[in-house]
N, C-alpha and C positions, 0 to 999 in steps of 0.2 A: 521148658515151655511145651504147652500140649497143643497141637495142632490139630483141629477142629473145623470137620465139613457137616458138622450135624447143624439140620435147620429143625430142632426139635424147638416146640413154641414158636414158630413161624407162618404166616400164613402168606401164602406166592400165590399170586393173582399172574395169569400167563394167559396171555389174549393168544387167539388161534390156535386153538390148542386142543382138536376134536381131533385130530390126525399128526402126521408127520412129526419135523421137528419140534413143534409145541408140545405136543403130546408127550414124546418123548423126555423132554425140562422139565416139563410137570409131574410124569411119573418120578425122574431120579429127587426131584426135589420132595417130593409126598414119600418117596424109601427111604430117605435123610431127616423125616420129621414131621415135615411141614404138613399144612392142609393146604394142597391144592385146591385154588377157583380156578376152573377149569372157564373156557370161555370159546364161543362158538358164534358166528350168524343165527344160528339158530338154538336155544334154548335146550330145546329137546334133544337133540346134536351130542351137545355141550354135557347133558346128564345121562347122555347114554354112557359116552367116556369115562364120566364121574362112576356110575354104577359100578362100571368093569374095576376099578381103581378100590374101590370101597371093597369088593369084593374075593380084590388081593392083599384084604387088613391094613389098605391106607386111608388116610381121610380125606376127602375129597368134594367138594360141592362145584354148581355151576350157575354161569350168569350168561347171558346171551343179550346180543343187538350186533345188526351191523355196523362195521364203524367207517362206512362210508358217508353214516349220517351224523354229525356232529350230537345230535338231542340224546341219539344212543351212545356216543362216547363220554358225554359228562355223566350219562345217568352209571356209566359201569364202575366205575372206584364205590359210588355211596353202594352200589348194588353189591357187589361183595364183600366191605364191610356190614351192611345187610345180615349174609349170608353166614362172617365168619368173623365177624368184631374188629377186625382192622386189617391195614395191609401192609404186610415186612415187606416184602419183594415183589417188583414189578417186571414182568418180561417183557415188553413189547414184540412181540412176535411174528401178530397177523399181517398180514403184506399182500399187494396187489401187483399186476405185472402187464403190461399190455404191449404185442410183439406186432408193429406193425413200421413201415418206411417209414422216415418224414413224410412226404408228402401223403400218408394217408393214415397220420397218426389227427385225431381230430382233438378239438380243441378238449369237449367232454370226458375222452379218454385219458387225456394230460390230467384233469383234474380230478377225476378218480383216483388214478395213482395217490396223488398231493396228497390227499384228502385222506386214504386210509395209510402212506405208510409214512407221512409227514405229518401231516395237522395232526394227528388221530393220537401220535406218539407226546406230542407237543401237548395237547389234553390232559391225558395220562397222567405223564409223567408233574404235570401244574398238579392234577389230585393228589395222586399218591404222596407226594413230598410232602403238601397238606396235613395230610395223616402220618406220615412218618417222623413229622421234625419235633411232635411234642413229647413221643420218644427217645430222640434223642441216637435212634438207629433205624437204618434203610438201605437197602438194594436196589437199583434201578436197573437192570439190561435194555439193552436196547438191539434188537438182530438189525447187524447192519449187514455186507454181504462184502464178496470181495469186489462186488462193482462200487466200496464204498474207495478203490484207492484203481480201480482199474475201469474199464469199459468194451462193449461189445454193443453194435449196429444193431438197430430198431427197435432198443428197450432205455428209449431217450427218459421218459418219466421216471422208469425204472433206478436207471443210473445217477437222477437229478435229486430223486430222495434219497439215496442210499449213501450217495453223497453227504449231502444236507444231514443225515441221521449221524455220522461220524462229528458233524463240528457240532448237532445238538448235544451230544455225549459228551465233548470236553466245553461244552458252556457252563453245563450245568454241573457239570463236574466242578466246575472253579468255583461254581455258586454256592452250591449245598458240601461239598466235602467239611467244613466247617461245622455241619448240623451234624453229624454223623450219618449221613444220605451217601455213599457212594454211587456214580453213575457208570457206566461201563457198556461196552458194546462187545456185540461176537458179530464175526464177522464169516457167514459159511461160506466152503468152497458150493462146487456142485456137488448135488447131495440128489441119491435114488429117490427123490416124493413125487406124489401127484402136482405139484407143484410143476415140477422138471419134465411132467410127460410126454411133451412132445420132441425133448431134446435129447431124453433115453431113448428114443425110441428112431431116431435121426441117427443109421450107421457113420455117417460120416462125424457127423458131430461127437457120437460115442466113444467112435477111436479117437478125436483128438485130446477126448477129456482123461482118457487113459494112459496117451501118453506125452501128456503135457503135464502130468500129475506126476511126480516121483512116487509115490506110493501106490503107482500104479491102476488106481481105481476108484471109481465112484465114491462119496460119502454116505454114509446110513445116518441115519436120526438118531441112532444113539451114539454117533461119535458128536453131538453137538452135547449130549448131558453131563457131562464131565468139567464144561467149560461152561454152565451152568451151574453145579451144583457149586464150584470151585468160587466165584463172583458173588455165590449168592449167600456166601459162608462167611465168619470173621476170618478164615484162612487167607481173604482178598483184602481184610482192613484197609491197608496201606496202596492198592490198587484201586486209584480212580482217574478217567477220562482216557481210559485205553480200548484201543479194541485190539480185542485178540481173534486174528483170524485164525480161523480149522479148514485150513485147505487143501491138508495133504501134501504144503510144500509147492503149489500152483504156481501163487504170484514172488513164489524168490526162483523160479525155472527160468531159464532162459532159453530154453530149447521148446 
């Protein structure tokens, strides 16, 4: 038996994915094959990415809206097959985050969250299946985080999606693995992005992510592409409704 991470004739649709970890799944998955849609808030964002990518002889296009507003998350599945005739693999990846108490987390802010890294996923992932099942084959990720099995004070919305993205993974996993759609989550530790900047940048918080970490350090974007390309291969066939966390070993420390 030959064992097979090529996503050659694939097209991976990978929301948030101008920067950081997205970027990073998008590239490994466009060097395994695939055409990355690249996907961005902003369009232009999104094709500067793409450019760079194209220009390292992979293939690459881009779709942009925010998906804080629902008009622009249903238009993005048609907008990338648009772009690139269908869609194999879906990342969900962009995410929102808002670090405030209770008592001055506002209602607004709760639903911002929902909205881009719950409902938005829930969109999606209703398209892409769409388009996947009269194939007959599909990839779903879904970036969950390790707050999908753990928690940390004033990132309530945070925690409540990321949650909530762990049991949409094994629903729809029981639903579609039948189509040949597998669903799947990654689940990152703390990882060095612009995402993280204000907690890199917090000595105290820094040391604890260091050594509450067995492997002693930070995550990079490209320790999440691995666990991408791997999910998003027939290598995963038999692997649906899991999430695999990349944490460095975080949440099994007990120290």
């Amino acid at each position: 038996m030959t064992i097979s991470f090529s996503a050659a004739g694939r097209v991976a649709l990978v929301t948030g994915s101008t920067r950081g970890i997205g970027l990073a799944m998008a590239r490994a998955l466009a060097e395994q094959g695939a055409i990355a849609v690249l996907h961005g808030r902003n369009e232009a964002d999104a094709e500067a990415r793409a450019a760079e990518l194209r220009a390292d002889g992979l293939q690459a296009v881009a779709v942009g809206g925010d998906l804080a507003e629902p008009e622009n998350t249903r238009a993005l599945v048609p907008a990338a097959i648009a772009k690139a005739g269908k869609v194999d693999i879906l990342i969900n990846n962009a995410g929102a985050i808002h670090r405030a108490e209770l008592a001055e987390h506002t209602e607004a802010d709760w639903r911002h969250v929902v909205e881009v890294n719950l409902n938005a996923t829930f969109l999606l992932c209703q398209a892409a299946a769409g388009d996947m099942r009269p194939r007959g084959w599909g990839r779903i990720i879904n970036t969950a985080s390790i707050h999908s099995v753990s928690s940390r004070p004033t990132i309530p919305a945070y925690v409540s999606t990321k949650h909530a993205i762990n049991g949409l993974t094994k629903a729809l996993a029981t639903e579609l693995g039948s189509t040949g759609i597998t669903v799947n989550a990654i689940g990152p530790g703390y990882i060095d992005t612009e995402f993280n900047a204000a907690l890199i940048n917090n000595e105290s918080f820094d040391a604890m992510v260091k050594s509450r970490t067995p492997v002693g350090r930070w995550g990079h974007s490209d320790d999440m592409a691995g666990a991408a390309v791997f999910l998003a291969s027939d290598a995963a066939a038999y692997v649906n409704g899991h999430l695999l966390v990349v944490d460095g070993g975080m949440t099994t420390a007990l120290y």
